[in-house]
N, CA, C and O atoms as a CHARMM CRD file, in Angstrom:
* protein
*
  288
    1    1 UNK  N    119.11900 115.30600 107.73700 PROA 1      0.00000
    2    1 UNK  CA   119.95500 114.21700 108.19200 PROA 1      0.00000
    3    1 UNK  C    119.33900 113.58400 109.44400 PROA 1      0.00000
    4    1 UNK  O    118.68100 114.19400 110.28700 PROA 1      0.00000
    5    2 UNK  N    119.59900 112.46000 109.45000 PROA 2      0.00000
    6    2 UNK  CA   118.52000 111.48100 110.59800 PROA 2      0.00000
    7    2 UNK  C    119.69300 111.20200 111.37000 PROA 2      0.00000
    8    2 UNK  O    120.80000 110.87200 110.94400 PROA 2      0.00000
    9    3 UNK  N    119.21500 111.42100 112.90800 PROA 3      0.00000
   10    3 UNK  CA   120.06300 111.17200 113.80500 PROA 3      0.00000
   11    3 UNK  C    120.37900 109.82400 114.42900 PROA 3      0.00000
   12    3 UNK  O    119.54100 108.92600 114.34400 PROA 3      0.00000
   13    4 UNK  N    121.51100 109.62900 115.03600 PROA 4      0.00000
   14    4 UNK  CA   121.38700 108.02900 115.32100 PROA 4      0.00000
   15    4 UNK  C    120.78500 108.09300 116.22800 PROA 4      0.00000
   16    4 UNK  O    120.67500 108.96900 117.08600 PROA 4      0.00000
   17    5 UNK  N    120.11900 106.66000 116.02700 PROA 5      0.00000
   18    5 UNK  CA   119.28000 106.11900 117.31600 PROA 5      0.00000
   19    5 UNK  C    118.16000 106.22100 117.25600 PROA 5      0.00000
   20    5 UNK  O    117.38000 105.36000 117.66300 PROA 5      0.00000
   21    6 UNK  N    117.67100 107.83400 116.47200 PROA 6      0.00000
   22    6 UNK  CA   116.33000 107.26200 116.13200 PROA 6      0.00000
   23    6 UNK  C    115.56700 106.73200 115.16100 PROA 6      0.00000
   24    6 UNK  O    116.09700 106.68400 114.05100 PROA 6      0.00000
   25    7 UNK  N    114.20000 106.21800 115.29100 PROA 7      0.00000
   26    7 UNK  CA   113.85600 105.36800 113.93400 PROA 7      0.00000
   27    7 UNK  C    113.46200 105.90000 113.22800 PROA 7      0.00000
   28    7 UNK  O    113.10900 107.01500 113.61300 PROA 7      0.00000
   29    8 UNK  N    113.29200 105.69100 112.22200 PROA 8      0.00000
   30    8 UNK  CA   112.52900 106.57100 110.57000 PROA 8      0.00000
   31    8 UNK  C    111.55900 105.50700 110.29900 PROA 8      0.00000
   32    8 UNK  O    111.79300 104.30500 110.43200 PROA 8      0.00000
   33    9 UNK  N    110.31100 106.09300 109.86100 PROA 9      0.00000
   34    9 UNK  CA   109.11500 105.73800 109.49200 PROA 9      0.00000
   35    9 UNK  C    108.95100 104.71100 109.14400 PROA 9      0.00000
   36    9 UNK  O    107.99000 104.04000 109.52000 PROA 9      0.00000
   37   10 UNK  N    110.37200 104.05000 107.83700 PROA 10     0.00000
   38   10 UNK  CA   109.94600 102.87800 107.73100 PROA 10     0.00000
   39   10 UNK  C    110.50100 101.83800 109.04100 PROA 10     0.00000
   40   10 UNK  O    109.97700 100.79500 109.43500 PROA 10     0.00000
   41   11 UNK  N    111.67600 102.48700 109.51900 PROA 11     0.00000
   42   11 UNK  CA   111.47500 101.09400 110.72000 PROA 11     0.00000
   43   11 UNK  C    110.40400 101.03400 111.94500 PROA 11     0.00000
   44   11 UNK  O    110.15200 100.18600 112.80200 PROA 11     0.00000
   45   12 UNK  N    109.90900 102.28100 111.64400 PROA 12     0.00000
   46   12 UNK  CA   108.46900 101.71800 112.67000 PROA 12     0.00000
   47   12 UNK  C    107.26800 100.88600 112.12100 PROA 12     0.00000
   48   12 UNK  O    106.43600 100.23000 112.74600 PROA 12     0.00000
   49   13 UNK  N    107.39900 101.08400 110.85300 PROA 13     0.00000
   50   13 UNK  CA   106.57400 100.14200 110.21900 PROA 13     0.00000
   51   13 UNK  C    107.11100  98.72900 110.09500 PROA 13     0.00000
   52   13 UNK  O    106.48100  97.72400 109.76400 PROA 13     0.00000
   53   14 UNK  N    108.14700  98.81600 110.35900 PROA 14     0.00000
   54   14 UNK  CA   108.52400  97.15800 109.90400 PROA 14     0.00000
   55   14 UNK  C    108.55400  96.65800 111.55400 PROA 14     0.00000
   56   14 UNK  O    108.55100  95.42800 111.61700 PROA 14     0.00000
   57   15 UNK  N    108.57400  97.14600 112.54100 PROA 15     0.00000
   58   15 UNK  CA   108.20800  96.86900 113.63800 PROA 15     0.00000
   59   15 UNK  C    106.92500  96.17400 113.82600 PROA 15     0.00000
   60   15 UNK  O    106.67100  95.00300 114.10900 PROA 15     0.00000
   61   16 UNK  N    106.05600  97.37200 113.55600 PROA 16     0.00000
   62   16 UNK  CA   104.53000  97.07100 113.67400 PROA 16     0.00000
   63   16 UNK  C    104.14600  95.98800 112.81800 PROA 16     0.00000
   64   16 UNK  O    103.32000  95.13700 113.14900 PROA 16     0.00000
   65   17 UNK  N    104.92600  96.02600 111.38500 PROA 17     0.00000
   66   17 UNK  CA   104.40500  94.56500 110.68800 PROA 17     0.00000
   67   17 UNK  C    105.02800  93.22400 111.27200 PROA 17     0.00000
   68   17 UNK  O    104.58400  92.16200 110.83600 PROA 17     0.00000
   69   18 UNK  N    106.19100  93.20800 112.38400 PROA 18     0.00000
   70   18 UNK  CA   106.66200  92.41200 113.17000 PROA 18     0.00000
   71   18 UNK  C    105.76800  91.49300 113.59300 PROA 18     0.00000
   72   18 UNK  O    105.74000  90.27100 113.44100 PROA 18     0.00000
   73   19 UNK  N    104.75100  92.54200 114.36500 PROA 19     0.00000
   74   19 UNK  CA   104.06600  92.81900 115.67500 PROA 19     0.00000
   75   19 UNK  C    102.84000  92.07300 115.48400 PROA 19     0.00000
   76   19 UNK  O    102.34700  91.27500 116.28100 PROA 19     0.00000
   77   20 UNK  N    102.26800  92.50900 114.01900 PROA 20     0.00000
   78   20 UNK  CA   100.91900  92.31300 113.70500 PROA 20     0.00000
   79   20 UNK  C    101.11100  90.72300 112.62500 PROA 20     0.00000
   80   20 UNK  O    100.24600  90.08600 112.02400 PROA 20     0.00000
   81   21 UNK  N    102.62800  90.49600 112.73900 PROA 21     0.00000
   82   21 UNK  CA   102.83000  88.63700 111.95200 PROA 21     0.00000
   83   21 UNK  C    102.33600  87.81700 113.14000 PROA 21     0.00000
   84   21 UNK  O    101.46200  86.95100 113.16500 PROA 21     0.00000
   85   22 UNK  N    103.06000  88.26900 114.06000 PROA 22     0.00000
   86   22 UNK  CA   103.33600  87.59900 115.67600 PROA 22     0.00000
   87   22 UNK  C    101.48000  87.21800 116.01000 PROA 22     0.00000
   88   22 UNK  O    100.91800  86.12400 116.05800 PROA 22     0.00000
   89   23 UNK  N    101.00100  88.42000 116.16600 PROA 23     0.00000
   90   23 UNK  CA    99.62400  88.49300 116.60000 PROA 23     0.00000
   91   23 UNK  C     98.82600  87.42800 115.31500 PROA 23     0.00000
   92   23 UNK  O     97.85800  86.71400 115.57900 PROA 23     0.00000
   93   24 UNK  N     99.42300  87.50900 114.02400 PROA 24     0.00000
   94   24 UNK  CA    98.43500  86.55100 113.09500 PROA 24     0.00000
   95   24 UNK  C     98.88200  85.70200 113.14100 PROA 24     0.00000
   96   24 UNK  O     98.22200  84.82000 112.59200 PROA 24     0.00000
   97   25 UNK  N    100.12800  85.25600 113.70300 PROA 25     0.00000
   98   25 UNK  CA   100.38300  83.69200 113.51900 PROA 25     0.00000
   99   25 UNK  C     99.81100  83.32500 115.06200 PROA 25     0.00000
  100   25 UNK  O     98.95500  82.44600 115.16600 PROA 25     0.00000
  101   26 UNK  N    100.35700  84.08800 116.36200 PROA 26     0.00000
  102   26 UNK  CA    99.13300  83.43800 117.43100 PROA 26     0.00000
  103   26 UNK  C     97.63100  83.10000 117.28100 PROA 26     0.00000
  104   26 UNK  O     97.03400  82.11400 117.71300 PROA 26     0.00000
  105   27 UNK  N     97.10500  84.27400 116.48000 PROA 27     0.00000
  106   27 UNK  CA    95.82400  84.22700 116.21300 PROA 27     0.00000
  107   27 UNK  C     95.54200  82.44000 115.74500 PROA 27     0.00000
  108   27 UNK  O     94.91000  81.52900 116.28000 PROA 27     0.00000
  109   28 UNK  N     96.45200  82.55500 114.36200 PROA 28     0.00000
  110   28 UNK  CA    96.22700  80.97000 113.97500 PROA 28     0.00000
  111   28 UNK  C     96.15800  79.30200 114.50900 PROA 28     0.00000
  112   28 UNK  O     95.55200  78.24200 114.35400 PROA 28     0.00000
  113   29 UNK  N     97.30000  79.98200 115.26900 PROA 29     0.00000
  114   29 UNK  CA    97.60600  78.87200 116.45800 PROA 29     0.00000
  115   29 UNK  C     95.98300  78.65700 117.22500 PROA 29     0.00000
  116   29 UNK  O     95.62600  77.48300 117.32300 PROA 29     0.00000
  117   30 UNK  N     95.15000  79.58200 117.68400 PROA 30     0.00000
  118   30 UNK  CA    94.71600  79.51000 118.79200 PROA 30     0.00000
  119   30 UNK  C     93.17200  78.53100 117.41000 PROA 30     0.00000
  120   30 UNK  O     92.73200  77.39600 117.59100 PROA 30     0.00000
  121   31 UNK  N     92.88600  79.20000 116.58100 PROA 31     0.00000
  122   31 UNK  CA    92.19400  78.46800 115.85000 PROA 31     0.00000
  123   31 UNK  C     91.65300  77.36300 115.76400 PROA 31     0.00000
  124   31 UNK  O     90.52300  76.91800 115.96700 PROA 31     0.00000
  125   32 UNK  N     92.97900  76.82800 115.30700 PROA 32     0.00000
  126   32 UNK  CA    93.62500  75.45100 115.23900 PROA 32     0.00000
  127   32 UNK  C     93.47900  74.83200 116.57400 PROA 32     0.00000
  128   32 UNK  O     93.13100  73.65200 116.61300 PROA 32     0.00000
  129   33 UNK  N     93.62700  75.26000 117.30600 PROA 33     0.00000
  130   33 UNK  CA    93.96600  74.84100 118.92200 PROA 33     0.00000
  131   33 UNK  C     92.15800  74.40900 119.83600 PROA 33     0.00000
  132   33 UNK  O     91.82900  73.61600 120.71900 PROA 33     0.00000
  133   34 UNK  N     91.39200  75.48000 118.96500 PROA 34     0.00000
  134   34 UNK  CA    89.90700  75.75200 119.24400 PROA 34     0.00000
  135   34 UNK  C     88.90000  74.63600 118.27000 PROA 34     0.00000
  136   34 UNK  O     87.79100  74.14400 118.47900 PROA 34     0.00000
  137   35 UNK  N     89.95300  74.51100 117.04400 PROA 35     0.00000
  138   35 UNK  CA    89.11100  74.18200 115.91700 PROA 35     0.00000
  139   35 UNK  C     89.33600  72.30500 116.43100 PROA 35     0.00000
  140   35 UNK  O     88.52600  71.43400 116.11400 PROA 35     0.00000
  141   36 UNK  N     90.61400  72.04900 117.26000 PROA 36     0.00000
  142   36 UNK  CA    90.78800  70.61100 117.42400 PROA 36     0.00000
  143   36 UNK  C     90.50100  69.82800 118.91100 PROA 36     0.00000
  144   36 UNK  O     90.91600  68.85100 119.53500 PROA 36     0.00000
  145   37 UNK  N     89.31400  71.13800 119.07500 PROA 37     0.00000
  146   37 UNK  CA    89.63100  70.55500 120.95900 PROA 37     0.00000
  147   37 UNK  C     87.97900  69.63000 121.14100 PROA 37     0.00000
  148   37 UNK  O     87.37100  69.42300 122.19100 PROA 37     0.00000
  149   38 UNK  N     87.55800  69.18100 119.61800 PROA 38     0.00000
  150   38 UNK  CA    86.47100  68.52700 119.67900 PROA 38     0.00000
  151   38 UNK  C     85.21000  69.12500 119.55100 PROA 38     0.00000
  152   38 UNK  O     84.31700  68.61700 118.87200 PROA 38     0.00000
  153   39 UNK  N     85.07800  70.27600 120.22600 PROA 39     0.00000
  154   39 UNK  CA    83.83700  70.92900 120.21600 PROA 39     0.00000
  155   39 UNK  C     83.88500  72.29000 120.12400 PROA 39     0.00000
  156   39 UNK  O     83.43300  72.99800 121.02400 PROA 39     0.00000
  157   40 UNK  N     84.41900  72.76600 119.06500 PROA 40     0.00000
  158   40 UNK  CA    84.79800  73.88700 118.85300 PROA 40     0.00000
  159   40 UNK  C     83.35100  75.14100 118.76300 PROA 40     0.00000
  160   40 UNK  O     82.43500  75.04000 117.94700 PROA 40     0.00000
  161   41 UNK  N     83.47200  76.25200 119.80600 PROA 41     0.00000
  162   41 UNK  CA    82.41400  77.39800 119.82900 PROA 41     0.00000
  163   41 UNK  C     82.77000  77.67500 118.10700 PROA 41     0.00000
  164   41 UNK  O     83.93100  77.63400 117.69700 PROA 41     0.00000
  165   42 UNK  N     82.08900  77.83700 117.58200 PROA 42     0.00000
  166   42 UNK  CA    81.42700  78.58800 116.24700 PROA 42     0.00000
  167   42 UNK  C     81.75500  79.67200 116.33600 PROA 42     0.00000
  168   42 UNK  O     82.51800  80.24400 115.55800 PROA 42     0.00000
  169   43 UNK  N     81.14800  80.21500 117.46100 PROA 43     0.00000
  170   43 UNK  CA    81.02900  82.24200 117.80500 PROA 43     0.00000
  171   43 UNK  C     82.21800  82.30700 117.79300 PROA 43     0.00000
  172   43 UNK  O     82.77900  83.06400 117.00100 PROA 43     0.00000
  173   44 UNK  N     82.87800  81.57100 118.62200 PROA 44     0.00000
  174   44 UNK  CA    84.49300  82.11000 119.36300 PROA 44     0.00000
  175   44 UNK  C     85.05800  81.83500 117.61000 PROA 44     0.00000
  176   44 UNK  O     85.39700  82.89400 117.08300 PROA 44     0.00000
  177   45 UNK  N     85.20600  80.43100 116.57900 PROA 45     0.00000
  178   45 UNK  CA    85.59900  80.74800 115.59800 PROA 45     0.00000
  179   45 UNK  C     85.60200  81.64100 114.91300 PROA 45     0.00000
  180   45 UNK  O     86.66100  82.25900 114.80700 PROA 45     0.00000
  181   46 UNK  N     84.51500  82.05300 114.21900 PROA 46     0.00000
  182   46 UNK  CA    84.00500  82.99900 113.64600 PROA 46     0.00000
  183   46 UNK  C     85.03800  84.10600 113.62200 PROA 46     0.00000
  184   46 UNK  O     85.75600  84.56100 112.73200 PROA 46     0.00000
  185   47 UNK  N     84.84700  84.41200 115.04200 PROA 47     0.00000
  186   47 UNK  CA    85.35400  86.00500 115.44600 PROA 47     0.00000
  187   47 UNK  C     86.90600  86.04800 115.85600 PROA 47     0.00000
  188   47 UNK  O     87.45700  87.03600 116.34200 PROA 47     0.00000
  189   48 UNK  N     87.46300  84.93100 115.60800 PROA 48     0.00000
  190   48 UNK  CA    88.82100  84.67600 115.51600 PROA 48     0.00000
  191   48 UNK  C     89.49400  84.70300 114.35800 PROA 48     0.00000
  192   48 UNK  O     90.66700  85.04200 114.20300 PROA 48     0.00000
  193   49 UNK  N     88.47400  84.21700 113.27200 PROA 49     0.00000
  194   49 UNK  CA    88.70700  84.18100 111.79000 PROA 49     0.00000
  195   49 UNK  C     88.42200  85.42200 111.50700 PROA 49     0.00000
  196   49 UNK  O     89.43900  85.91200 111.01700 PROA 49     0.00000
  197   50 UNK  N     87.40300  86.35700 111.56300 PROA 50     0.00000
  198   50 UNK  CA    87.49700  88.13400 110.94900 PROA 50     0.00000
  199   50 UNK  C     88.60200  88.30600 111.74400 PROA 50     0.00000
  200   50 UNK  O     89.51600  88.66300 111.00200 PROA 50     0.00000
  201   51 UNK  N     89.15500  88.19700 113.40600 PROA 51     0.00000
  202   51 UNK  CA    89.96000  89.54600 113.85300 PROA 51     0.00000
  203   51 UNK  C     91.17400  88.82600 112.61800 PROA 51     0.00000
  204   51 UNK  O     91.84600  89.71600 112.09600 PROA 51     0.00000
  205   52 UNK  N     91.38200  87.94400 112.31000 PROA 52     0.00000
  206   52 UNK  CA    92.66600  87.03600 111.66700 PROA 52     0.00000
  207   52 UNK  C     92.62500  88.00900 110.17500 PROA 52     0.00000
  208   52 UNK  O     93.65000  88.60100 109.83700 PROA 52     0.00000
  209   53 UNK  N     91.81600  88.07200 109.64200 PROA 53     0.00000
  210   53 UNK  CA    91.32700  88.78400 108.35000 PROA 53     0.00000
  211   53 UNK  C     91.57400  90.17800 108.62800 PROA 53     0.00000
  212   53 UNK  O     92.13400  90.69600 107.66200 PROA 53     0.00000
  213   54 UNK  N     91.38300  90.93500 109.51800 PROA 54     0.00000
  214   54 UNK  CA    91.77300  91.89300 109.90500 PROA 54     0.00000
  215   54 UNK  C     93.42700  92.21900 109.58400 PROA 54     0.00000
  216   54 UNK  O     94.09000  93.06900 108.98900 PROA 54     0.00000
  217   55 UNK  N     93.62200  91.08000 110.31000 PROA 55     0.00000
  218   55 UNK  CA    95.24600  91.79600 110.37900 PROA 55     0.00000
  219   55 UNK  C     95.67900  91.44900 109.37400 PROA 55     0.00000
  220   55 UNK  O     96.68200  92.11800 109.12400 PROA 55     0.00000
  221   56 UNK  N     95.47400  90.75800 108.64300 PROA 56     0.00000
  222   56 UNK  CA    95.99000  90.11300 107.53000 PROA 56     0.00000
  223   56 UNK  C     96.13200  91.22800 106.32300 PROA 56     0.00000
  224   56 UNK  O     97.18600  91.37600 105.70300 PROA 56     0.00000
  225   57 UNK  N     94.93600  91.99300 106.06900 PROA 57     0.00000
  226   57 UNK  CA    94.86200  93.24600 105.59500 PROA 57     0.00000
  227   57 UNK  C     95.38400  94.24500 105.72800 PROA 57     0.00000
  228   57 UNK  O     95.65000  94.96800 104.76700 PROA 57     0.00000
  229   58 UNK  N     95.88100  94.77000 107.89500 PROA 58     0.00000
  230   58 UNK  CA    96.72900  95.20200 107.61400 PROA 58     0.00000
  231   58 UNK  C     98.56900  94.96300 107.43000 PROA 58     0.00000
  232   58 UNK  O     99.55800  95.59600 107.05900 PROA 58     0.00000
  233   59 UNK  N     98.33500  94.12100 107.76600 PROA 59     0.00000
  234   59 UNK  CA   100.10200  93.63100 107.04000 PROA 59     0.00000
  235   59 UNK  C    100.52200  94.05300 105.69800 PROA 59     0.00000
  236   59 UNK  O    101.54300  94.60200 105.28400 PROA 59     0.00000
  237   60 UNK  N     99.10800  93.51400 104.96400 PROA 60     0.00000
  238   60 UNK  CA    99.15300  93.44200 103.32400 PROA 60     0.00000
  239   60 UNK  C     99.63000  95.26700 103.01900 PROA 60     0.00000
  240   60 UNK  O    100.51700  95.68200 102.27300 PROA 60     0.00000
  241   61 UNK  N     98.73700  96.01200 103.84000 PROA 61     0.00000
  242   61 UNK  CA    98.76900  97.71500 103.91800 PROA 61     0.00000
  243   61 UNK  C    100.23100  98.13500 103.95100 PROA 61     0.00000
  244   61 UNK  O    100.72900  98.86900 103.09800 PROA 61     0.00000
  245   62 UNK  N    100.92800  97.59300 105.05100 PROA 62     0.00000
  246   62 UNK  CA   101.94100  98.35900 105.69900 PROA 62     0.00000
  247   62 UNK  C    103.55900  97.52900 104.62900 PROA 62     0.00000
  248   62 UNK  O    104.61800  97.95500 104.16900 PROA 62     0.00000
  249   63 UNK  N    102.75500  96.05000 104.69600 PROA 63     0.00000
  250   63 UNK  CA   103.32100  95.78100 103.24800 PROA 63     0.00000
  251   63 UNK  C    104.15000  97.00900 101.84600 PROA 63     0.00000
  252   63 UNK  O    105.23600  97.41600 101.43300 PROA 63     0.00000
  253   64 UNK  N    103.13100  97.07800 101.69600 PROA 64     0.00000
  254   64 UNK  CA   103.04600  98.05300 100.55600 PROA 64     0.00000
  255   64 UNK  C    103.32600  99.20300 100.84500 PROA 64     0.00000
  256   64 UNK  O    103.93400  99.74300  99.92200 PROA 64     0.00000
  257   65 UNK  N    103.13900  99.95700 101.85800 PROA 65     0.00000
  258   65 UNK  CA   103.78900 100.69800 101.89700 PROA 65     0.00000
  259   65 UNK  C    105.25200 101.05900 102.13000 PROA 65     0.00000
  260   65 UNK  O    105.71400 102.20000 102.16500 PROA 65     0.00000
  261   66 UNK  N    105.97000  99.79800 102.29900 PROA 66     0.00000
  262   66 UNK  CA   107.48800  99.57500 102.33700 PROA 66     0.00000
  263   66 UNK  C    107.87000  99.19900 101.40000 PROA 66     0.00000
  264   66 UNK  O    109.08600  99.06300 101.26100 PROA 66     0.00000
  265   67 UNK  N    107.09000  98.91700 100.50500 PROA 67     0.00000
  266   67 UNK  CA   107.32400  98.28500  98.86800 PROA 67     0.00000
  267   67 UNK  C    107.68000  99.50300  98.12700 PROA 67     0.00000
  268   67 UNK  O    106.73200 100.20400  97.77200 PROA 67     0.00000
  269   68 UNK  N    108.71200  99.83600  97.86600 PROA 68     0.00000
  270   68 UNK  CA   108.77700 101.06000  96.36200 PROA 68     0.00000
  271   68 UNK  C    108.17500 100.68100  95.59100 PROA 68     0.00000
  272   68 UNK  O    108.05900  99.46200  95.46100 PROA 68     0.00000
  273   69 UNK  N    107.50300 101.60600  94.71000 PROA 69     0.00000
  274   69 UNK  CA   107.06500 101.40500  93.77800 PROA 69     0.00000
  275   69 UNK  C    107.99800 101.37200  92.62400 PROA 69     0.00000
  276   69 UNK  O    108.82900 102.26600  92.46600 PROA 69     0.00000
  277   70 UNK  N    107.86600 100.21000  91.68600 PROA 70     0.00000
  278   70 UNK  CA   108.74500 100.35300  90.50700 PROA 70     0.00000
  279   70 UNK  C    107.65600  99.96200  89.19600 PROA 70     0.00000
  280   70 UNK  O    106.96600  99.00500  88.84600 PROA 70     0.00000
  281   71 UNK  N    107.90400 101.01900  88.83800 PROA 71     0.00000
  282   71 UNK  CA   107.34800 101.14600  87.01900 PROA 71     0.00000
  283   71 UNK  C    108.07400 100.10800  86.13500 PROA 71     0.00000
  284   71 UNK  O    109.27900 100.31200  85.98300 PROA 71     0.00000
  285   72 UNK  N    107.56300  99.07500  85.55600 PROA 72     0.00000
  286   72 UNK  CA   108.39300  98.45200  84.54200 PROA 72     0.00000
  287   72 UNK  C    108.28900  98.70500  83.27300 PROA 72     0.00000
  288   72 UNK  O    109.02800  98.13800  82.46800 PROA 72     0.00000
């Protein structure tokens, strides 16, 4: 029996996938923000677009792991 107040596994995961939307939608913002300021660094793109890919993957992870699985 789970006590009140504290969290169970999946609400720490749905936290962290909170956490890691927040961080990919800033990420995007800043992109966009880099990609329109005329002279956009390449490098700095680049490496804004993998860390973006990054998280994106893990969302997709933690995703799924809150997903039951159902057999049809």
């Amino acid at each position: 029996m789970e006590n009140p107040g504290e969290m169970t596994q999946d609400d720490v995961l749905r936290v962290e996938l909170a956490v890691l939307k927040r961080e990919h939608s800033d990420l995007d913002a800043a992109i966009a923000a880099l990609h329109d300021s005329g002279t956009p660094d390449s490098f700095t793109l680049q490496r804004l677009k993998k860390q973006k890919l990054r998280l994106k993957d893990k969302i997709a992870q933690i995703e799924d792991r809150l997903t039951p699985d159902i057999i049809a």
